[in-house]
C-alpha positions, 0 to 999 in steps of 0.5 A: 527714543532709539532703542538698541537691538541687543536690549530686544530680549525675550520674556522671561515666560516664569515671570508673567504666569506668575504676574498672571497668578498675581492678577488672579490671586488679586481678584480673589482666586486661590492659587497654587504656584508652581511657575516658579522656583522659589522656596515658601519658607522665609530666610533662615531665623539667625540670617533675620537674627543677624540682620536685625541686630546690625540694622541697629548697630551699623549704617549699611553703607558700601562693602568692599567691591568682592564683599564682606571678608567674614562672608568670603570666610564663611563661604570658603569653609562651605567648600570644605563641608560639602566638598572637602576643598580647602578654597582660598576666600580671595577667590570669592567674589559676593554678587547682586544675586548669580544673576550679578554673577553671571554679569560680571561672569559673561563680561569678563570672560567674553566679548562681543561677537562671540559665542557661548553654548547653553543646553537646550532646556535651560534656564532661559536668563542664560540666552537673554543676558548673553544677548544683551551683552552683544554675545550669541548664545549657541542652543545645544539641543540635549536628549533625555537619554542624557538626562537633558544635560550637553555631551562632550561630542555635542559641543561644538568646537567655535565656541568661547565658553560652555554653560552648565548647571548640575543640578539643571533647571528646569529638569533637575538633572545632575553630572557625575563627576567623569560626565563633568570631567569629561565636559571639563576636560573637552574645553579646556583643551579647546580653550572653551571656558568653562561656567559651572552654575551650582545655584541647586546644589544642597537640593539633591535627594540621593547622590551628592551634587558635584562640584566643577572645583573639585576637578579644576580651579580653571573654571567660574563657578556660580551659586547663590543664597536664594534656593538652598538658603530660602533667599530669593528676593534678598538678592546675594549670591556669590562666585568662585573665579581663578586667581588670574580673573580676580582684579578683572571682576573686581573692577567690573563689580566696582564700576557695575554694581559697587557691592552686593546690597550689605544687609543681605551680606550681613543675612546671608552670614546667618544663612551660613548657620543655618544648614540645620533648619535648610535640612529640614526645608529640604526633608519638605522637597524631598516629600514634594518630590515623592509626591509628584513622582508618584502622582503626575504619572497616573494623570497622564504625565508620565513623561518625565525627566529624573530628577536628581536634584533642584525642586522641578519637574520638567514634563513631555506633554508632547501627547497633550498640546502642540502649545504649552503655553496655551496649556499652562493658560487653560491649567491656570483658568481652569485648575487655579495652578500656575505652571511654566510653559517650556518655551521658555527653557527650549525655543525649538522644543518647548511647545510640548513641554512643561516645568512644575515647581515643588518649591512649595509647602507639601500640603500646596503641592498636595493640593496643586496634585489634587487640582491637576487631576480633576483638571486633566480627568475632566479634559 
């Protein structure tokens, strides 16, 4: 069979050390997992309460193409508690995960052919789907003096639109609001358009993650509820777009995906409820968070970028390895920790980085510390 050149993506490098993990963990290894950015802690209690009820109730057929009016509502007022918008709930589309977002996002802002800039580390489905899509992704390497996030001189001025995450992954690292503006404000007099992935907002530990709304209602906006609400594999997310782009996604959502899957929306509903207890989740990564900041220096990662938000550590192991994925294998065989190789946020740099998550339970993340420095006391 033929096969199309834009199908040819990379590895998502995360996602193999975790399959690699997996294999261990099947041949009878303890693992601690720090390879990927996913929460221990199951969905909220009153998101399995929602869903359960309505499981018995109603038949889990189609929404509407932008999803539940209830969950629209529900994530309209969220913008008012965090951010103090007053958000239109027509603006809120519900998507199959921010990946479905960014979907619906990179087609009906872009076309084939043209360019769109991401900094460099970034999260690395970013470059693949662009590419899938027939759209060049344009790599904008970033400096650690900038805390590893784009500057308005450094965007290039042929570009269609801009990719940006505050708090980033996989360094954690967040904007100001003038840093923000100011990125917003060059694009827009650019006719660049503006992406705002949020997923980790609701994971800062000092300063308040800031919104892209709060300067423009010009912009996409991407969340989602798998890392603030502890539901990765169910697979909601949602965006915020400009009354202008409405119809256009909701077409594309129609044709793409029909809907977001309904018992998640239903779930997700009860995640809404739930800010409490996700407080409480992240009391456990503001201690994961010490720890590591704390106790990755003393064995030799002391390069390290700050991070202000998300549950990530992305570490210069420059010093130790010209091959962090060679690096990551020896740390998973040796440690029994699994770790993500920085090739896969940075294809120029990378080789001498490394991203560990904190998405785990203290006591894993206190062990995965133990593990590392035996590990690099022995090397």
């Amino acid at each position: 069979m033929r096969r199309s050149k834009r199908g040819q993506v990379e590895p998502f490098l995360a996602m193999d050390v975790m399959r690699l993990a997996a294999e261990a963990e099947a041949a009878g290894r303890d693992i601690v997992h720090m390879e990927v950015g996913q929460p221990a802690t199951p969905a909220p209690a009153a998101a399995r309460r929602r869903l359960a009820q309505a499981l018995e109730q109603e038949a889990m057929g189609y929404t509407v193409a932008l999803g539940l009016p209830e969950l629209r509502a529900g994530i309209a007022a969220l913008y008012k508690r965090w951010y103090g918008l007053d958000l239109d709930p027509a603006r809120v589309v519900i998507t199959s995960g921010s990946s479905g977002a960014f979907l619906l996002a990179f087609t009906a802002l872009f076309d084939a052919g043209d360019k769109v800039g991401l900094g460099a580390p970034g999260y690395p489905s970013y470059r693949q789907i662009l590419k899938g899509l027939s759209i060049e992704p344009v790599s904008i390497p970033t400096e650690v003096q900038n805390r590893y996030q784009p500057t308005p001189s450094e965007i290039p001025d042929d570009l269609a639109g801009l990719i940006v995450a505050s708090p980033g992954n996989p360094s954690g690292t967040m904007l100001g609001a003038d840093e923000l503006a100011a990125l917003m404000t060059h694009c827009a007099a650019r006719n660049i358009a503006f992406v705002s992935d949020e997923i980790y907002h609701g994971l800062q530990y000092d300063a308040r993650a800031v919104s892209a709304l709060e300067i423009s209602d010009d912009v996409f906006v991407i969340n989602s509820f798998s890392k603030y609400f502890s539901m990765t594999g169910w697979r909601v997310g949602w965006m915020v777009v400009p009354q202008s782009h409405l119809r256009t996604v909701e077409r594309l959502a129609q044709h793409m995906f029909i809907c977001a899957p309904h018992a998640s929306q239903i779930a997700a509903l009860g995640a809404l409820e739930s800010l409490d207890e996700l407080e409480q989740n992240r009391a456990a990564y503001a201690q994961n968070r010490a720890m590591m900041l704390e106790e990755l220096p003393k064995m030799g990662f002391s390069r390290i970028a700050p991070p202000d938000g998300a549950f990530y550590i992305y570490a210069d192991v420059s010093a130790l390895t010209d091959d962090s994925a060679a690096f990551a294998a020896e740390i998973l065989e040796k440690a029994g920790v699994a770790v993500t190789p920085g090739m896969d946020f940075d294809a120029e740099r990378g080789a001498g980085t490394i991203r560990l998550s904190y998405a785990q339970a203290p006591e894993r993340i206190a062990e995965g510390l133990k593990r590392l420095a035996a590990f690099m006391a022995a090397r």
